[in-house]
C-alpha positions in Angstrom: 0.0 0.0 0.0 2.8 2.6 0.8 5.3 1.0 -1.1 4.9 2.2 -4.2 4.0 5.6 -3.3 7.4 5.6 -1.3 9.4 4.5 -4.3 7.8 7.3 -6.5 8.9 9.7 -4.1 12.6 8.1 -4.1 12.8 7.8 -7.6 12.1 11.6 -7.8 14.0 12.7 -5.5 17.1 10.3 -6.8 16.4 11.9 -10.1 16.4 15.6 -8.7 19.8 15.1 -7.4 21.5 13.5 -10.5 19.3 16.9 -12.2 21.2 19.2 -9.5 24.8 17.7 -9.8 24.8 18.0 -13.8 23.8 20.7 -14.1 26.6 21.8 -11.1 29.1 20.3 -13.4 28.5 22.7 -16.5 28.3 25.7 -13.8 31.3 28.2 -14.6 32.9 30.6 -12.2 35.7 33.2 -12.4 38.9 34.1 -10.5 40.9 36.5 -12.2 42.9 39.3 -11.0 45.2 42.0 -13.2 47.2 43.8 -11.5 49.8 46.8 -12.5 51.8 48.2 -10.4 55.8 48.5 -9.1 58.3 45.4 -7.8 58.4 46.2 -4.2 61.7 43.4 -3.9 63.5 41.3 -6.4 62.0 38.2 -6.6 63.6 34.8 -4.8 63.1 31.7 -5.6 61.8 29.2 -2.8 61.6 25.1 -2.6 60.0 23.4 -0.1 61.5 19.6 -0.2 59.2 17.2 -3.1 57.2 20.0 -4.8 58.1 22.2 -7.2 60.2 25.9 -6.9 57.9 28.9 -6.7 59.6 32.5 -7.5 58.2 34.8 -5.2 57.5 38.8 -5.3 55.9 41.5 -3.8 53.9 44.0 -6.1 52.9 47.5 -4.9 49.4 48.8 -6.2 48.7 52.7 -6.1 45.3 54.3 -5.4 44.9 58.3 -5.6 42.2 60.8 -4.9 41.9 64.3 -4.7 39.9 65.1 -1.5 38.1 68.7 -1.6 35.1 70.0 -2.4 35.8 72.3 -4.6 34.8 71.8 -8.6 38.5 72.6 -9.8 40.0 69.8 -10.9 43.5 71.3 -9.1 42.1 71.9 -5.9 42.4 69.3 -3.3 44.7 67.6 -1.2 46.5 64.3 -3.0 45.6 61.3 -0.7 47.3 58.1 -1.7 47.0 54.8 -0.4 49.1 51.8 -1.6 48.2 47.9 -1.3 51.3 45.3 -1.2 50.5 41.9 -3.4 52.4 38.5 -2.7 52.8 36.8 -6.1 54.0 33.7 -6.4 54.7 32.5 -9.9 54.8 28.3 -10.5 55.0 27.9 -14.1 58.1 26.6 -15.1 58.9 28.8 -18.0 57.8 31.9 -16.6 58.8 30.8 -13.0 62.2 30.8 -14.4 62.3 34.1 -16.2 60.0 36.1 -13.8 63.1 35.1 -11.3 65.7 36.2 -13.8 64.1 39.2 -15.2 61.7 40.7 -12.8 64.1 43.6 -11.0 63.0 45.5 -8.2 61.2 49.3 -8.9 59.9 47.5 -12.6 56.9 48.6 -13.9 54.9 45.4 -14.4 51.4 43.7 -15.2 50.5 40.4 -13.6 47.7 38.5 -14.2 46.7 35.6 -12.8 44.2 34.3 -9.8 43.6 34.7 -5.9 44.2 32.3 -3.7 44.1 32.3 0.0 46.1 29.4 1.9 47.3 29.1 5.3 50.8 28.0 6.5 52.3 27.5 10.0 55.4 30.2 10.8 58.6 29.6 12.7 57.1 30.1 16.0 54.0 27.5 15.4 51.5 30.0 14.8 49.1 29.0 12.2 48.6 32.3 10.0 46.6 32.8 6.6 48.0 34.1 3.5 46.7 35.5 0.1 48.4 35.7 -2.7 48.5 35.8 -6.5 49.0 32.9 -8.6 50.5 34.5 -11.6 49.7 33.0 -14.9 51.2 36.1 -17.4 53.5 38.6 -16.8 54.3 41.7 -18.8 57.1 44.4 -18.9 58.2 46.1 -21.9 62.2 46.7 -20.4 61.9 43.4 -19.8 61.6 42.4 -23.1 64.7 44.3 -24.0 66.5 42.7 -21.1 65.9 39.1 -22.2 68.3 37.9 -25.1 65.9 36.0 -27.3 63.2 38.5 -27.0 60.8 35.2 -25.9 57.1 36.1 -24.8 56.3 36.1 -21.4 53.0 34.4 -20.9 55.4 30.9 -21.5 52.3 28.8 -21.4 
């Protein structure tokens, strides 16, 4: 008497959820981040024993406002505010040249994504960390720099 309403129900339900997770599957999303701004340090290159080297950077980005109330463009203070960027570059190719190339005070575009990790420091505190994962990097000195004039987004 109940069973079969019970299995109509099931089957719905089981057929709702295999709906749901296809249609999860062709979901897309985004996480991309350009950036363009100065090389606050030259960049090192780090290896933490079996996984791969990672060059590693710090990128300065520059906001600026005029605060005032006045309608002349001239008028008004100059506030600035400036926002440090960890990137972290893992691609071989451009791992490698980012480390050679990428000189401190450079004027440079990175793009690549966010990602937001955690790590444990010397004195066993557990912090969080964000950084960029660069996947392209552009300079235009840079270019001149490098001896076979290569691109830079080495995919």
């Amino acid at each position: 008497m109940f069973r079969r309403p019970v299995l109509q129900v099931f089957h719905q339900f089981v057929r709702r959820e295999s709906e749901i997770a296809s249609s999860l599957v062709l979901e897309r999303s985004l996480n991309r981040v350009q950036l363009l701004g100065r090389v606050g340090q030259d960049p090192v290159m780090r290896q933490v024993e079996g996984k791969n080297p990672v060059t590693i950077f710090s990128l300065a980005t520059n906001e600026m406002w005029r605060s005032g109330e006045s309608e002349a463009y001239q008028m008004g203070d100059v506030s600035q505010k400036t926002t440090w960027h960890r990137i972290s570059v893992f691609r071989p190719g451009l791992r490698d040249v980012a480390y050679q190339y990428v000189k401190k005070g450079s004027r440079i575009y990175v793009e690549g994504k966010v990602d937001y990790g955690e790590y444990t420091d010397k004195n066993n505190v557990r912090r969080q960390a964000t950084t960029i994962i660069a996947a392209a990097i552009l300079d235009h000195e840079m270019i001149f720099r490098m001896e076979d004039r290569r691109s830079w987004d080495l995919r």
